[in-house]
Structures are given as C-alpha cells and as structure tokens.
TORPA-4810 file (N, C-alpha, C, O; in nm, 3 decimals):
<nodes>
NODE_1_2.305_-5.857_4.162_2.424_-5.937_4.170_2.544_-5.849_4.137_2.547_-5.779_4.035_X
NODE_2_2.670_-5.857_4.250_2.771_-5.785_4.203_2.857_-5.879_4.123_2.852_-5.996_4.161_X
NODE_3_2.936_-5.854_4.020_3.045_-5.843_3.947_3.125_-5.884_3.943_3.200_-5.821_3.868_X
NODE_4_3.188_-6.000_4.000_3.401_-5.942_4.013_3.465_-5.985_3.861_3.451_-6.088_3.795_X
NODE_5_3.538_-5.865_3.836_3.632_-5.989_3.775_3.697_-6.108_3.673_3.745_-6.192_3.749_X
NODE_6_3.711_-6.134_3.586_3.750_-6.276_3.594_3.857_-6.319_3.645_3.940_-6.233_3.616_X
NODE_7_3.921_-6.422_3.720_3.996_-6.479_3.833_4.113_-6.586_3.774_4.103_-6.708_3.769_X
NODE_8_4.238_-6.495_3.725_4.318_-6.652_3.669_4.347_-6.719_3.787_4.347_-6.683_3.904_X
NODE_9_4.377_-6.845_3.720_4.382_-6.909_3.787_4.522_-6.920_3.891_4.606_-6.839_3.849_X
NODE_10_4.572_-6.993_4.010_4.734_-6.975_4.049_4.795_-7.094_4.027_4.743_-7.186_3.963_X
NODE_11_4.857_-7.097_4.055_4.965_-7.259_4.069_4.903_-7.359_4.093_4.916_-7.459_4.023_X
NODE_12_4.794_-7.351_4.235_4.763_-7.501_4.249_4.611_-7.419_4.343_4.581_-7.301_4.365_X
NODE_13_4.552_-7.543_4.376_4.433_-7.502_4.424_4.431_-7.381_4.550_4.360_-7.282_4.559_X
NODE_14_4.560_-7.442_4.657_4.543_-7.342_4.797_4.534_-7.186_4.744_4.457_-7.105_4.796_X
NODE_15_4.634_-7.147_4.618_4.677_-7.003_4.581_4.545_-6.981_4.544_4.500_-6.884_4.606_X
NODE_16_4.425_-7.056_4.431_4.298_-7.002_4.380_4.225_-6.972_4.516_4.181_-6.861_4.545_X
NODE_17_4.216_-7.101_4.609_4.150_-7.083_4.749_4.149_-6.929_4.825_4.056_-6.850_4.843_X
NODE_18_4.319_-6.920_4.866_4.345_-6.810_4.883_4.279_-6.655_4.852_4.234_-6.571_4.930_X
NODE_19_4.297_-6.654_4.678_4.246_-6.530_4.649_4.066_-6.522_4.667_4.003_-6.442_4.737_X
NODE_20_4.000_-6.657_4.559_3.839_-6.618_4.627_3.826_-6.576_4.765_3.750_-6.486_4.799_X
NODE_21_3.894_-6.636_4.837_3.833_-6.631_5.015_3.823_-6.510_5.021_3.712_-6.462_5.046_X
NODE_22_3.961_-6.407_4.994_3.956_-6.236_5.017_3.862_-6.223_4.985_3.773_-6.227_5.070_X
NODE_23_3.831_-6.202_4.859_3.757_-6.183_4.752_3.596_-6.191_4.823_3.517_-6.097_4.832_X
NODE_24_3.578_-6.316_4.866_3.444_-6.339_4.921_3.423_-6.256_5.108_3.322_-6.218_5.167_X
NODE_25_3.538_-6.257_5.139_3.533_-6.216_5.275_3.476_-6.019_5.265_3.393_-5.954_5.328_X
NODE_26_3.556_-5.991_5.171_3.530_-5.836_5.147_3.489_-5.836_5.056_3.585_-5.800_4.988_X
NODE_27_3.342_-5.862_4.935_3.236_-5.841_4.876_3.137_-5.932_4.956_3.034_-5.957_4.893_X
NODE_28_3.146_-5.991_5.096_3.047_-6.062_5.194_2.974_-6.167_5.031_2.860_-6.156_4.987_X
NODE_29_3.065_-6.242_4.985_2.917_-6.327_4.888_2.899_-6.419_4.951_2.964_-6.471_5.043_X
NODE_30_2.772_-6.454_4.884_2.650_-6.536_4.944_2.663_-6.680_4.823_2.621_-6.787_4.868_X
NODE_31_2.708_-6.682_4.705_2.706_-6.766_4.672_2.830_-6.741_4.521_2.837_-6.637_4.456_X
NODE_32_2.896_-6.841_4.500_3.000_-6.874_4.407_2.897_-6.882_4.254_2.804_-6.961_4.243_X
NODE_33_2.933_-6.800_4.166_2.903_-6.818_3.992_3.002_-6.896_3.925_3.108_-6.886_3.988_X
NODE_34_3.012_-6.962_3.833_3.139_-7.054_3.793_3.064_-7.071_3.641_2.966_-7.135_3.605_X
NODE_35_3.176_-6.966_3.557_3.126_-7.049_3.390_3.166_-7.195_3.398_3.246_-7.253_3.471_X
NODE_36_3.071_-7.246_3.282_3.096_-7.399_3.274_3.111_-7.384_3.125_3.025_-7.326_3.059_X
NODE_37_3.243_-7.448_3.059_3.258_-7.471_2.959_3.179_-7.636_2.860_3.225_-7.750_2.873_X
NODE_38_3.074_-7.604_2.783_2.987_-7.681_2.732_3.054_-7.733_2.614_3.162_-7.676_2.603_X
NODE_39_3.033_-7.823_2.518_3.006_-7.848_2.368_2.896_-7.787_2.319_2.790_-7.789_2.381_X
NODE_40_2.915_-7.711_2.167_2.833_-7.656_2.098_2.684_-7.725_2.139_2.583_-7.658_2.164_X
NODE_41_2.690_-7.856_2.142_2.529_-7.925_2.153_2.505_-7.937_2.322_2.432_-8.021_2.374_X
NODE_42_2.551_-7.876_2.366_2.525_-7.862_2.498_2.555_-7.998_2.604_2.496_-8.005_2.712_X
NODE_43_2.612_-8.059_2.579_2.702_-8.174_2.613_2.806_-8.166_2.717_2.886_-8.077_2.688_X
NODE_44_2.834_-8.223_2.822_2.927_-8.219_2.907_3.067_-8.261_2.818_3.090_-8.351_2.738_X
NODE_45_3.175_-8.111_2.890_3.328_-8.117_2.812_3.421_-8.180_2.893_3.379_-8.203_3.006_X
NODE_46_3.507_-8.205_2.875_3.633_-8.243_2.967_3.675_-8.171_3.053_3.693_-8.209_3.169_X
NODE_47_3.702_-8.030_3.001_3.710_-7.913_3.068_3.606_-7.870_3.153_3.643_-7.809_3.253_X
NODE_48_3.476_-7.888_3.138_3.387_-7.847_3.142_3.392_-7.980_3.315_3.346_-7.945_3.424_X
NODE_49_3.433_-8.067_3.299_3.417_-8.197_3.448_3.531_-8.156_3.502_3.528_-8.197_3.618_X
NODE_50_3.666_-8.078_3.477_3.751_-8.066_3.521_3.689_-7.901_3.592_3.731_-7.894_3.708_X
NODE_51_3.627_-7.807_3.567_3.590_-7.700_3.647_3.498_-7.752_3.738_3.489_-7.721_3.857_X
NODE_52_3.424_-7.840_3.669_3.327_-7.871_3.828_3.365_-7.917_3.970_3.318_-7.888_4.080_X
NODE_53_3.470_-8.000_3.930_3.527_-8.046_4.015_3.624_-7.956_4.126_3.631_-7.964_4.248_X
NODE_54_3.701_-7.856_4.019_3.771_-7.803_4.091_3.660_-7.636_4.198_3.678_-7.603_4.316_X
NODE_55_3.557_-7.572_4.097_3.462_-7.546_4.224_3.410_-7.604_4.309_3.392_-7.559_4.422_X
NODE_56_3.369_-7.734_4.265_3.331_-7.796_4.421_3.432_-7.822_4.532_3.392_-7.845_4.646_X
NODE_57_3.545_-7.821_4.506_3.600_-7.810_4.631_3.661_-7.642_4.681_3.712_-7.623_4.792_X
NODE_58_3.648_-7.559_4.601_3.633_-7.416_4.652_3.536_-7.419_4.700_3.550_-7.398_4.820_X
NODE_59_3.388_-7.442_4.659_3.266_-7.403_4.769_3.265_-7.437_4.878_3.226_-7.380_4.980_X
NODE_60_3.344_-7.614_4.849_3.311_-7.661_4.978_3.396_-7.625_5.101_3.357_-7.640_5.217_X
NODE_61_3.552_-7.561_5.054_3.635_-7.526_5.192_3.562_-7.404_5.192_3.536_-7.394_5.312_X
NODE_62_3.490_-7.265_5.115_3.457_-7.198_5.159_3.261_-7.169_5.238_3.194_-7.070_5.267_X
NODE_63_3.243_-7.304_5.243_3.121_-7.325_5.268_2.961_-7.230_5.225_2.868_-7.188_5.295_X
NODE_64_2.993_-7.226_5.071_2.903_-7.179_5.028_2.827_-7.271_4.866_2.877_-7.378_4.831_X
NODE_65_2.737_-7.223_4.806_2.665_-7.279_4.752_2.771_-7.229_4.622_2.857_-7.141_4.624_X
NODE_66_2.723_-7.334_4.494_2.794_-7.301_4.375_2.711_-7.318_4.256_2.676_-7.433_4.231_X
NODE_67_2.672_-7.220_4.173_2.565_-7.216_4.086_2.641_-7.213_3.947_2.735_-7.134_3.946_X
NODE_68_2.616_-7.292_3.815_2.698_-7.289_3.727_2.645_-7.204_3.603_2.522_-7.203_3.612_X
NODE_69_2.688_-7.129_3.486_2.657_-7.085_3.415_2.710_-7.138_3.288_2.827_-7.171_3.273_X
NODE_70_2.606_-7.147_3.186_2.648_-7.185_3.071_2.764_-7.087_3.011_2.754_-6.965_3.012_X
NODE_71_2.866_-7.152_2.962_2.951_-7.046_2.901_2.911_-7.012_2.739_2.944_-6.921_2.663_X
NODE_72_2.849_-7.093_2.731_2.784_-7.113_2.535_2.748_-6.952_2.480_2.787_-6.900_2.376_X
NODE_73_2.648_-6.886_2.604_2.569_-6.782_2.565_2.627_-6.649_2.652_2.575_-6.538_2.638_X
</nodes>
C-alpha cells in the first residue's frame, strides 16, 4: 500500500473532490483509506458520522471503494 499524505481539508466539498481526484488519477488508486475518529470505548463520534458521510460521497463521485481505519490505534 502506497502512502499519501495527510489531506487538509478545502472550503467545501468540490475543492476536497478536486484535490483527491489528482491525487487518485496520478497514484492510479484502487481504493480510498479514511481515518475514522472513534470514542475511547470504541463508540461512534459525531465527528466520526460527519467523516463518513463526507467520504462517502468522495468515493462515490470518484467511483471507488472506501475502507475506514480506526483512528484510536
């Protein structure tokens, strides 16, 4: 697995859209990584429903799969 990065965020979704797409067009990825911010007890966060949401609609305009990672560890 390659690397990139971490990715601030831009103004509004099209600018984040924008940069992954490069990003994915010239490292060819195959699939989106996305920390997920947890509660200590491993509990869904606010933050944590507010990133899901906002990768699922990056995967989905860039039509790829989106796999989440615990941010805890």
């Amino acid at each position: 697995m390659r690397r990139i990065s971490t990715i601030r965020r831009g103004a509004n979704l099209a600018d984040d859209l924008r940069r992954i797409a490069a990003i994915c067009v010239e490292q060819r990825v195959e699939r989106l990584v996305v920390g997920l911010p947890l509660h200590s007890d491993g509990s869904p966060s606010e933050q944590g429903r507010s990133t899901e949401r906002w990768a699922g609609e990056i995967a989905a305009a860039l039509s790829l799969p989106c796999t989440y990672v615990d941010e805890r560890y």
